[in-house]
C-alpha atoms as an extended CHARMM CRD file, in Angstrom:
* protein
*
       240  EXT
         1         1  UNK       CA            128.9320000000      103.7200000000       92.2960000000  PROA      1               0.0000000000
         2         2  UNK       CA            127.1780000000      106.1470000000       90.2660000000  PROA      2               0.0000000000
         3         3  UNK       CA            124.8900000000      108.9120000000       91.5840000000  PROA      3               0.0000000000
         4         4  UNK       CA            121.1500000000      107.1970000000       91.5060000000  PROA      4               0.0000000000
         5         5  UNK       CA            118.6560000000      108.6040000000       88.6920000000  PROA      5               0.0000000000
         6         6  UNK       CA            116.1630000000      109.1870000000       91.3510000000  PROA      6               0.0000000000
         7         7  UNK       CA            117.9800000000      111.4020000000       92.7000000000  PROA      7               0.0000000000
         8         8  UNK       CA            118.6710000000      114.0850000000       89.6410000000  PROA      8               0.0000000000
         9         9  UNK       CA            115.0460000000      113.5770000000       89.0600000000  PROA      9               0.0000000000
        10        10  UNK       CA            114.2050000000      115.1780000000       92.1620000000  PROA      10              0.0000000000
        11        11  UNK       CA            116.6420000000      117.8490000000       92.4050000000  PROA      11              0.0000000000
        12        12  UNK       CA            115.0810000000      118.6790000000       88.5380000000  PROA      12              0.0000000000
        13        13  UNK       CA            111.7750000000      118.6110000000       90.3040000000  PROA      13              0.0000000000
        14        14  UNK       CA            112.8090000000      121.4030000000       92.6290000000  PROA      14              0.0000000000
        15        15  UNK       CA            114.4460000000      123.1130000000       90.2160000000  PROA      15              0.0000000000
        16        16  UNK       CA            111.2690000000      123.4020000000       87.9690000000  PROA      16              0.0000000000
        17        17  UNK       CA            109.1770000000      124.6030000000       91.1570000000  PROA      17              0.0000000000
        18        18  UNK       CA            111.8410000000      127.3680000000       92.0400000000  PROA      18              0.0000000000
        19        19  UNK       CA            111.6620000000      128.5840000000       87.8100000000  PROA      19              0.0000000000
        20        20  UNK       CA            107.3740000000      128.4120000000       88.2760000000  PROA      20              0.0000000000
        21        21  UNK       CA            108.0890000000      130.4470000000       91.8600000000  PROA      21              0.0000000000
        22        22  UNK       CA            110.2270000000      133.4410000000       89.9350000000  PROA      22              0.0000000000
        23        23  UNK       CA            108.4690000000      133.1930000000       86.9650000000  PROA      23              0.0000000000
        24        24  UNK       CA            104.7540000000      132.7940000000       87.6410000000  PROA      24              0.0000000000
        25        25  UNK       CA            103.6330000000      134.0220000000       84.0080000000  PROA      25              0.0000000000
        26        26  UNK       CA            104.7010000000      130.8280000000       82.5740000000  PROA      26              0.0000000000
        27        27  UNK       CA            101.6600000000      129.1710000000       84.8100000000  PROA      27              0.0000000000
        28        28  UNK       CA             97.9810000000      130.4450000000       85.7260000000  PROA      28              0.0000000000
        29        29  UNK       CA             98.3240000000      131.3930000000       89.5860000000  PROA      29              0.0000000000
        30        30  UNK       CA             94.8610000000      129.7290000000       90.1750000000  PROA      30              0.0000000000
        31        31  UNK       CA             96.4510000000      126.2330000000       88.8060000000  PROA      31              0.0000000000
        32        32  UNK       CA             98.9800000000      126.3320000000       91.5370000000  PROA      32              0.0000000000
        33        33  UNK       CA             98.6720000000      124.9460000000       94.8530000000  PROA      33              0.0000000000
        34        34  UNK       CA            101.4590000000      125.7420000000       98.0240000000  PROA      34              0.0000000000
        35        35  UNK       CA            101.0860000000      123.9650000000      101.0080000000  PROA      35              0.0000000000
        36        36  UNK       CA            102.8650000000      125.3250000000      104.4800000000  PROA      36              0.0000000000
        37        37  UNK       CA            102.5150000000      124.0220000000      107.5770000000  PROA      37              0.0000000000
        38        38  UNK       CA            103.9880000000      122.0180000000      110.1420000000  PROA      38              0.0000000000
        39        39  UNK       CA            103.0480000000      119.2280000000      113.4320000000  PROA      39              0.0000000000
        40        40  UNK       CA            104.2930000000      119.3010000000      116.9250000000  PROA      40              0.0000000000
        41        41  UNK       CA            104.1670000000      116.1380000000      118.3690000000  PROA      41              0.0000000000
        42        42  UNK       CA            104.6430000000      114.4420000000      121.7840000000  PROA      42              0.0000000000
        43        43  UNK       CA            106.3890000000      111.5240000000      119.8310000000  PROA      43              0.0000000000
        44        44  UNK       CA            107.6510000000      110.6030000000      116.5410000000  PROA      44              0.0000000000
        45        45  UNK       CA            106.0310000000      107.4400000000      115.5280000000  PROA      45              0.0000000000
        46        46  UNK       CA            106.6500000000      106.2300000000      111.9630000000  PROA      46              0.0000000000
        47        47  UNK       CA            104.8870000000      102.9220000000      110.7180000000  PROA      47              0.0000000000
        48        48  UNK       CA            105.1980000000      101.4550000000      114.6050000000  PROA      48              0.0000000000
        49        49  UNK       CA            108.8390000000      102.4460000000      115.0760000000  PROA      49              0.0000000000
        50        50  UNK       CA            109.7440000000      104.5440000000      117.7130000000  PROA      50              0.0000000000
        51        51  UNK       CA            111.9710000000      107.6380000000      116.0460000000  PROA      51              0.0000000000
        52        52  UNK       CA            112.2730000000      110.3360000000      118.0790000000  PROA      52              0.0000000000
        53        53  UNK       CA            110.6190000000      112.1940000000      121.0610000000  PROA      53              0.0000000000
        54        54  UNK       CA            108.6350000000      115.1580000000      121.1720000000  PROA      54              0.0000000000
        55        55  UNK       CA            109.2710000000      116.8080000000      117.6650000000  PROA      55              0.0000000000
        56        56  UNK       CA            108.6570000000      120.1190000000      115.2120000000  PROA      56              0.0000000000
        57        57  UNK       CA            107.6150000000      118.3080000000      111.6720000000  PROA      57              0.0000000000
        58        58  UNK       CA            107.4220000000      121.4510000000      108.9970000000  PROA      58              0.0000000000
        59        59  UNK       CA            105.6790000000      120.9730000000      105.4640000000  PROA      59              0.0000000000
        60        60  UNK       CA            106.3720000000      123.1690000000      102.1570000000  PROA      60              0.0000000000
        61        61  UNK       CA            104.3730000000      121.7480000000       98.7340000000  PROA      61              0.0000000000
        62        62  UNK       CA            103.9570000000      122.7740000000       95.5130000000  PROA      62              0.0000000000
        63        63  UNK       CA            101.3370000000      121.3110000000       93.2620000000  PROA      63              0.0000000000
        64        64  UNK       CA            100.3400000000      121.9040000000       89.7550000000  PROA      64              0.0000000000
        65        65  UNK       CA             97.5830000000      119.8040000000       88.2650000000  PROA      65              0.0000000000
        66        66  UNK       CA             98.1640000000      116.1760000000       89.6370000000  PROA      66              0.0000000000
        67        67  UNK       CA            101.5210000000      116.6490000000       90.2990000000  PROA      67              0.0000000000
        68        68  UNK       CA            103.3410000000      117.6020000000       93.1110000000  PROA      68              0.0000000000
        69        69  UNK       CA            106.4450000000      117.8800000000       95.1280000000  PROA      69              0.0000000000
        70        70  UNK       CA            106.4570000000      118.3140000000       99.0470000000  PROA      70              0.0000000000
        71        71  UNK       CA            109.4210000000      118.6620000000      101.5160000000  PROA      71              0.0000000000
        72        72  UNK       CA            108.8680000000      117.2730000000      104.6930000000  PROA      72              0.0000000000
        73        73  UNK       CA            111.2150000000      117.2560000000      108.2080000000  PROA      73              0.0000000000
        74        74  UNK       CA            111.1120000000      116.3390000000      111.8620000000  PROA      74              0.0000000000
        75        75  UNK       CA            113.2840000000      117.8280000000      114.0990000000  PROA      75              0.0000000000
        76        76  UNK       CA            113.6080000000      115.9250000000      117.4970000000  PROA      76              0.0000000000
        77        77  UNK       CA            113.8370000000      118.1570000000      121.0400000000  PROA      77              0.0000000000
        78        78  UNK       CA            116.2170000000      116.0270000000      122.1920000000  PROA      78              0.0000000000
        79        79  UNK       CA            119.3620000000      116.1070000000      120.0210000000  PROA      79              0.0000000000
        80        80  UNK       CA            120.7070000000      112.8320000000      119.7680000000  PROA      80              0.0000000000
        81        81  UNK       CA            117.7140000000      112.1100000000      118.2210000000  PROA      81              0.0000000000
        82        82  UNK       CA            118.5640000000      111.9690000000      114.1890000000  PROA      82              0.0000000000
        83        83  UNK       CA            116.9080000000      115.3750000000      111.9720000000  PROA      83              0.0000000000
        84        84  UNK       CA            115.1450000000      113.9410000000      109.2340000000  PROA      84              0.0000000000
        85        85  UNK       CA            114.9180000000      115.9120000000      105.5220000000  PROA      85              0.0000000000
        86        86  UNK       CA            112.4550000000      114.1350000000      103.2120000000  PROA      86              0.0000000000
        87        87  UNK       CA            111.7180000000      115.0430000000       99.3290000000  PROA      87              0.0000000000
        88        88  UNK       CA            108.2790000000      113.6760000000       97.7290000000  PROA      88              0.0000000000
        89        89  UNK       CA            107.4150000000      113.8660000000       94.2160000000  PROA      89              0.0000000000
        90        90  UNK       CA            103.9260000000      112.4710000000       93.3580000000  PROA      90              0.0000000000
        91        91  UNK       CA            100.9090000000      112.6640000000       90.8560000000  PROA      91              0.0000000000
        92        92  UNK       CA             97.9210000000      111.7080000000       92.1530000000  PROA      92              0.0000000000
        93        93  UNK       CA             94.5560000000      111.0530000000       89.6420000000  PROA      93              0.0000000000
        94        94  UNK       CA             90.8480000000      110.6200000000       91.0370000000  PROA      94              0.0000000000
        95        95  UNK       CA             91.8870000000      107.6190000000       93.6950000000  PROA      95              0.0000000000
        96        96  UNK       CA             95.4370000000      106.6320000000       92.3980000000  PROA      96              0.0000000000
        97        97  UNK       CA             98.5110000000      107.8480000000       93.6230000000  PROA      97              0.0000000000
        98        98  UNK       CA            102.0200000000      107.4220000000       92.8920000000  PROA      98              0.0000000000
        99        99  UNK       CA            105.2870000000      108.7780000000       94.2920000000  PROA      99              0.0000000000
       100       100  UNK       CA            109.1590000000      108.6360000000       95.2150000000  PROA      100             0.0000000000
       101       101  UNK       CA            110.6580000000      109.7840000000       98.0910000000  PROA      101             0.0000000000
       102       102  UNK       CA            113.5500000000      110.9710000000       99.2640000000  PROA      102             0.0000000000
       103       103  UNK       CA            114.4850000000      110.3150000000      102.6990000000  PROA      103             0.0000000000
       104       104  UNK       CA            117.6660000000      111.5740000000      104.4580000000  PROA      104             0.0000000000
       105       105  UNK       CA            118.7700000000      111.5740000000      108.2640000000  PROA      105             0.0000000000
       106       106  UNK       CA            122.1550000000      114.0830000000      109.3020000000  PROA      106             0.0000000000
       107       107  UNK       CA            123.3010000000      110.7940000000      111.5750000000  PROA      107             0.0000000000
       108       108  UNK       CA            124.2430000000      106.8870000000      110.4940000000  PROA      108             0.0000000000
       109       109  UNK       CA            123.1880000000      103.8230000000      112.7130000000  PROA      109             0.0000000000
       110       110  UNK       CA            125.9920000000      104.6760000000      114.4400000000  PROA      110             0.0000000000
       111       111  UNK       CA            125.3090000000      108.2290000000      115.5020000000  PROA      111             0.0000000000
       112       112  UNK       CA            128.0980000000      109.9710000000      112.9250000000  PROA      112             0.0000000000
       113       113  UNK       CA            127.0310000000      113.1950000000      111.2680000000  PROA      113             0.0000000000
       114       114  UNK       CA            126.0810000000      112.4280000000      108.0070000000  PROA      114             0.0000000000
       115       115  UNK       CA            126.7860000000      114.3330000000      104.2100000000  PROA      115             0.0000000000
       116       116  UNK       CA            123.6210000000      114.7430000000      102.5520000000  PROA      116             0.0000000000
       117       117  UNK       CA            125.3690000000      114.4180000000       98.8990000000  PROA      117             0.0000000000
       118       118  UNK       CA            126.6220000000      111.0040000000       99.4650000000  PROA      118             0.0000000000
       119       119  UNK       CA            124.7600000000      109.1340000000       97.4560000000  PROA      119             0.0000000000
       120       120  UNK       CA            126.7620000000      105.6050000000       97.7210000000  PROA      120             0.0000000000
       121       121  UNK       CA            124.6580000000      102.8100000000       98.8180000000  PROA      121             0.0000000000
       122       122  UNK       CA            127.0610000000      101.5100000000      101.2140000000  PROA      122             0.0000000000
       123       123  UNK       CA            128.0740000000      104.9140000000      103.1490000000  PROA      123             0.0000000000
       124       124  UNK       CA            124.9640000000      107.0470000000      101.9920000000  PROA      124             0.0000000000
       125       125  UNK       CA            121.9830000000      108.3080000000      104.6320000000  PROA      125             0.0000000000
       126       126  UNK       CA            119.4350000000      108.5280000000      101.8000000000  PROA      126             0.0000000000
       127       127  UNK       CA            117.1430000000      105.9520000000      101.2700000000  PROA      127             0.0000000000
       128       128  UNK       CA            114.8380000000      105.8330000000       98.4750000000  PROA      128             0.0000000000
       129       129  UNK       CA            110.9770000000      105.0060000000       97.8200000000  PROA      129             0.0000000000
       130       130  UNK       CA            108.3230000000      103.7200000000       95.6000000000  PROA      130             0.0000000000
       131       131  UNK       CA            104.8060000000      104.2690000000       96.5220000000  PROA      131             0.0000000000
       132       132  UNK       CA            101.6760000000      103.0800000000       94.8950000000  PROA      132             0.0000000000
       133       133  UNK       CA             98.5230000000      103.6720000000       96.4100000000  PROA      133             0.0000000000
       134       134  UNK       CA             94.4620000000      103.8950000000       95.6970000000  PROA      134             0.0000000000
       135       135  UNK       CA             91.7940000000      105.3410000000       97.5790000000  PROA      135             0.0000000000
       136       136  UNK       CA             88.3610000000      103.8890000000       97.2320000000  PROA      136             0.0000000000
       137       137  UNK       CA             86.8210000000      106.4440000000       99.7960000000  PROA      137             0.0000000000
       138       138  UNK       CA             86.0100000000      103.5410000000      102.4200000000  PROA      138             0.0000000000
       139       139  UNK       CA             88.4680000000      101.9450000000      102.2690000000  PROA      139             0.0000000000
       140       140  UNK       CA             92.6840000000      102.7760000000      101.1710000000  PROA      140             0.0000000000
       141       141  UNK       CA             95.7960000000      101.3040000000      100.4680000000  PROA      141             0.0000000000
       142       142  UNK       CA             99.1370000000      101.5340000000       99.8010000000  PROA      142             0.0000000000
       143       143  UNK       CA            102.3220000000       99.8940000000       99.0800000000  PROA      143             0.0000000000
       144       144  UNK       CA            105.5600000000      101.1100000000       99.9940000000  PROA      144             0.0000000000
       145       145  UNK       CA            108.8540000000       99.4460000000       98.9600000000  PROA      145             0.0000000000
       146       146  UNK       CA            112.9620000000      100.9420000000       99.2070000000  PROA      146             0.0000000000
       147       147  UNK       CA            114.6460000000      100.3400000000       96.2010000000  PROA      147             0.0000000000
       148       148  UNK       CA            117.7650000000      102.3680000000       97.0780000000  PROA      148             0.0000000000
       149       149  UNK       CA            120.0220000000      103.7040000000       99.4920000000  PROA      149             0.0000000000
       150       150  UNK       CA            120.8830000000      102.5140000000      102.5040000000  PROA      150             0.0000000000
       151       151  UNK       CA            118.1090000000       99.3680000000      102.9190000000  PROA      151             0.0000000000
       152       152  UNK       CA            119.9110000000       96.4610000000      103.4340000000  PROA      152             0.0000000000
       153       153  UNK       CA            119.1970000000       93.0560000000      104.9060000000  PROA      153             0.0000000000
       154       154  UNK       CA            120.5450000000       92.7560000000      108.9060000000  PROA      154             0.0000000000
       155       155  UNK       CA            121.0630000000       88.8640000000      108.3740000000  PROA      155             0.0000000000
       156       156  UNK       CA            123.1460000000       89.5930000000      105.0040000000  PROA      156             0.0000000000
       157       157  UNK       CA            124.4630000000       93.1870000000      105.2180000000  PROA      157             0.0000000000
       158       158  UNK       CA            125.4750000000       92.7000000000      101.2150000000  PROA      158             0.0000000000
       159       159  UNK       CA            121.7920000000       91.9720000000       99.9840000000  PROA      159             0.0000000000
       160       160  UNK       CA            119.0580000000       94.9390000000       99.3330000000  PROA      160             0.0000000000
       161       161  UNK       CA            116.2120000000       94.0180000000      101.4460000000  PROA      161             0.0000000000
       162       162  UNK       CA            113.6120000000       96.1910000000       99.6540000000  PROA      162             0.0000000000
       163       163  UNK       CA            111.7270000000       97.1460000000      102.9430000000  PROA      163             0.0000000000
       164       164  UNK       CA            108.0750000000       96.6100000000      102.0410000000  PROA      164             0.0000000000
       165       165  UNK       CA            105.4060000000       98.2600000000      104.0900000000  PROA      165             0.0000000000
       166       166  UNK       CA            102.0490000000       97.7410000000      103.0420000000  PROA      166             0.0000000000
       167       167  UNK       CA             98.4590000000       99.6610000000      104.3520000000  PROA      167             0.0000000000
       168       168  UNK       CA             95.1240000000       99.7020000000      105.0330000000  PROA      168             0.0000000000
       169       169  UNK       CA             93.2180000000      102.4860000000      106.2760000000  PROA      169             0.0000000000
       170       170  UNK       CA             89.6840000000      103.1610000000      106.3410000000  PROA      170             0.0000000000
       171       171  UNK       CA             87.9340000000      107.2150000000      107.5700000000  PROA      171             0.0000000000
       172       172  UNK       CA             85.4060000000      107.0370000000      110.2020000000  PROA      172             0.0000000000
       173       173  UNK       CA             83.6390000000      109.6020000000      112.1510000000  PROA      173             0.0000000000
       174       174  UNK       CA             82.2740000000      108.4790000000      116.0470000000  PROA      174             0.0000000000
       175       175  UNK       CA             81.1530000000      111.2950000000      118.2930000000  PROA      175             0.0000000000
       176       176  UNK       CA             81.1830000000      113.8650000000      115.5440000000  PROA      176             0.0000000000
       177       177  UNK       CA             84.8660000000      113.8690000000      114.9860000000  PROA      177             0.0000000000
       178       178  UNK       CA             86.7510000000      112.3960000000      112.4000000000  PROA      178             0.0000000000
       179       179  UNK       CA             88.7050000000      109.2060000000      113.2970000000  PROA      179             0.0000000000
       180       180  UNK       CA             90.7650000000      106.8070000000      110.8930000000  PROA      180             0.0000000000
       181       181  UNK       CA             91.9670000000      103.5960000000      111.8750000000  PROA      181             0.0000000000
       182       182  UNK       CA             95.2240000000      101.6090000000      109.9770000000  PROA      182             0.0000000000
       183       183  UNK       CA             96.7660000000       98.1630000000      110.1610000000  PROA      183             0.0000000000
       184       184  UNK       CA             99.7210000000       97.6350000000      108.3560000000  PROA      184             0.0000000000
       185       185  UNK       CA            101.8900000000       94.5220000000      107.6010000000  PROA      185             0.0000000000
       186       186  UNK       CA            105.6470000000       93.9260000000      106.5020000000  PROA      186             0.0000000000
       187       187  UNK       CA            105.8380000000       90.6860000000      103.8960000000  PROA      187             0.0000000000
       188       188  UNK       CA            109.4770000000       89.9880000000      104.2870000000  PROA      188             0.0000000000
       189       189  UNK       CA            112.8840000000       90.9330000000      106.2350000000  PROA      189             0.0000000000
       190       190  UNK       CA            113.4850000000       94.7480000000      106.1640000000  PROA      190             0.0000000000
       191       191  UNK       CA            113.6860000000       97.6170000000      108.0950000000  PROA      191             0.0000000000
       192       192  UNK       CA            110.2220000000       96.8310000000      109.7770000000  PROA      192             0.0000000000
       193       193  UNK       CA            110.8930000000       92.8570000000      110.7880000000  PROA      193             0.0000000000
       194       194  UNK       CA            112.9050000000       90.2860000000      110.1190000000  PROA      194             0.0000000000
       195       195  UNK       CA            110.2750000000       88.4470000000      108.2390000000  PROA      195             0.0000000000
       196       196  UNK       CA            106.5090000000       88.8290000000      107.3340000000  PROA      196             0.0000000000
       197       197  UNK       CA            104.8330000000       90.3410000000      110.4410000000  PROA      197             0.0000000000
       198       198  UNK       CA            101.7880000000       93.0940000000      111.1170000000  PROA      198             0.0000000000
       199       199  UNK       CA            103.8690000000       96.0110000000      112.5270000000  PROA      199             0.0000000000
       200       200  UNK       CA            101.0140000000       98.7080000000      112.5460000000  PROA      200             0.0000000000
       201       201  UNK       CA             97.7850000000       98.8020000000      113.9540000000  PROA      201             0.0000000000
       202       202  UNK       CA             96.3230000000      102.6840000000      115.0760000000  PROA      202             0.0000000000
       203       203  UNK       CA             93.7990000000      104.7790000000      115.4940000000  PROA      203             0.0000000000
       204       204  UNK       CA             93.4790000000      108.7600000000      114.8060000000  PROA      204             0.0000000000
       205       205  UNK       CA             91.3570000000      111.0990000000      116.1410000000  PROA      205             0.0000000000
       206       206  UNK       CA             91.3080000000      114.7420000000      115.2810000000  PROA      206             0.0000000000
       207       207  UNK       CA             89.1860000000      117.9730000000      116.1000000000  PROA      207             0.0000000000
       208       208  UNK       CA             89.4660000000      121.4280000000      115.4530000000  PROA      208             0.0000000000
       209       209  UNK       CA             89.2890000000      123.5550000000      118.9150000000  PROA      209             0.0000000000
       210       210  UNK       CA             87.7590000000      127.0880000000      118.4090000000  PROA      210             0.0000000000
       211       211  UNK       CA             90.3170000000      129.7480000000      120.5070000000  PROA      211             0.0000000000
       212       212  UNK       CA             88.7610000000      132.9810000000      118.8300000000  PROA      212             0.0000000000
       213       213  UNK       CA             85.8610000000      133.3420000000      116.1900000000  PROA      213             0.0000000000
       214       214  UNK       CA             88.9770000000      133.9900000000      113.9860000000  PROA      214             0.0000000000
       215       215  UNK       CA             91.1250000000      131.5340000000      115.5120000000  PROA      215             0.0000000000
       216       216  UNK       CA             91.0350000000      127.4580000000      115.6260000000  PROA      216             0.0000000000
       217       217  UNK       CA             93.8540000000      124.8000000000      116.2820000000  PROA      217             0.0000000000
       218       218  UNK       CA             93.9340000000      121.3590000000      114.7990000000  PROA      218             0.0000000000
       219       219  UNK       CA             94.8400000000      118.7260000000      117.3130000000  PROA      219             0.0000000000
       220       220  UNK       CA             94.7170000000      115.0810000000      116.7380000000  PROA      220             0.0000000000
       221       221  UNK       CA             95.8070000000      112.0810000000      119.2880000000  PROA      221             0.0000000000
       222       222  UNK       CA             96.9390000000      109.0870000000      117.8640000000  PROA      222             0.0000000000
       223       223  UNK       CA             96.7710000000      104.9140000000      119.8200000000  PROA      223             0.0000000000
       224       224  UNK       CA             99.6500000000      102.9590000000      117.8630000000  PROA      224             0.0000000000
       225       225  UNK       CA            100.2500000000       99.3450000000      118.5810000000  PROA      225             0.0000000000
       226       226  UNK       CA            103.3270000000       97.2940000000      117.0950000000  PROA      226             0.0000000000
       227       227  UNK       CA            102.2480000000       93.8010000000      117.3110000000  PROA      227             0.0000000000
       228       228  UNK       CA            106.1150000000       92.7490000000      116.4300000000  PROA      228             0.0000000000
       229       229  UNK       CA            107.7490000000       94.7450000000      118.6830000000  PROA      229             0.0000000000
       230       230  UNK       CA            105.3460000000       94.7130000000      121.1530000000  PROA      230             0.0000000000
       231       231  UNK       CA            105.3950000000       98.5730000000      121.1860000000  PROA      231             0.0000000000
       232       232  UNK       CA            102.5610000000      100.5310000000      122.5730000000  PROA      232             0.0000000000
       233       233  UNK       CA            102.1260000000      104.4280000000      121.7190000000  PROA      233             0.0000000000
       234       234  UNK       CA             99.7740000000      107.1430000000      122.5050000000  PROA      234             0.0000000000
       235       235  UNK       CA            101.0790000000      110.3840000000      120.5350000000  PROA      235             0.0000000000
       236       236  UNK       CA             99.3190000000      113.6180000000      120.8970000000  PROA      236             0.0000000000
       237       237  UNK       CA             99.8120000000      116.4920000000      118.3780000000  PROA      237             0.0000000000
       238       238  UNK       CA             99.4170000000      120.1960000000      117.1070000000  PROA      238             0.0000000000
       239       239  UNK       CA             98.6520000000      121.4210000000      113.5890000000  PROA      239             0.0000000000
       240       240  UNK       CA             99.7770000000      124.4840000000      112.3850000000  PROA      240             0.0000000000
């Protein structure tokens, strides 16, 4: 099978971020925006699945105008826990948002070390993803869908199952902090049920807590519920 499109699109992303890093001429410094940062978290809780324990989650973006491109990784404390190496590239316009992703995990289902540039659907750790959302300030939501990579139906291991995970979220503030609350629903077999079933349903606080005048850390607590699973979660976590 060949390599996947996708996947030389992103790698040309990256490459056109490294050329803007050396060469910052070719682009007005105040049009570019470079994210860094990072999460530690008591758990690693993904669209109600359980993924990992307590885990270091680093950020590095790049974005120029609308567009942007944003590596993203979580790196469990406990290592037979899976790492997990993600690639973004998105443009976002007033509300709308679209993007691809890249994700990629150094173990299989069955706990092997994995080759990130193994790209065959069958033996590849990459899976690949469409994202279309819109925020309407109120209210959001998004819809996720694999369309690549290792996604494939557990009743017919042959058959893509285009895992579908679909959104809502809506901002709230209570107390003076800032909350937002999500439910989220699968509509067929995939990766998130075996058929159409509401996998997410959370709440998220956050606050900043003053150390110094100088000096503040984000925190933010998260209650996650998996009504398919059954799967109850209470996550607490560190900006940086």
């Amino acid at each position: 099978m060949k390599k996947m499109n996708i996947v030389k699109q992103v790698y040309a992303a990256i490459a056109i971020a490294a050329v803007v890093s050396i060469f910052p001429g070719g682009v007005k410094a105040q049009e570019v925006e470079v994210t860094v940062g990072g999460d530690l978290v008591s758990n690693y809780i993904w669209r109600g699945l359980d993924c990992a324990g307590v885990s270091i989650q680093p950020t590095l973006g790049v974005g120029i105008g609308g567009f942007s491109l944003t590596a993203w990784g979580s790196v469990g404390f406990e290592s037979y826990f899976p790492k997990e190496y993600d690639f973004t590239l998105g443009y976002s316009t007033g509300g709308f948002t679209v993007a691809i992703t890249d994700y990629w995990f150094d173990k299989d289902a069955s706990g092997n070390g994995a080759k990130y540039f193994k790209y065959k659907a069958e033996e590849t750790a990459h899976m690949f993803e469409g994202t279309l959302g819109y925020d309407f300030g109120a209210l959001a939501i998004s819809w996720n869908t694999f369309f690549g990579g290792n996604d494939f139906k557990a009743s017919d291991e042959l058959k893509r199952a285009y895992s579908t995970y679909i959104e809502l979220s809506a901002p709230f503030k209570l107390g003076g902090l800032d909350f937002k609350a999500e439910i989220a629903a699968t509509p067929w077999e995939g990766l998130y049920s075996d058929q159409f079933n509401v996998v997410n349903i959370g709440i998220t606080g956050s606050k900043t807590i003053k150390v110094t005048d100088s000096f503040s850390i984000p925190v933010f607590t998260k209650v996650i519920f998996n009504p398919h699973t059954e799967g109850t979660y209470f996550v607490f976590g560190v900006s940086l």
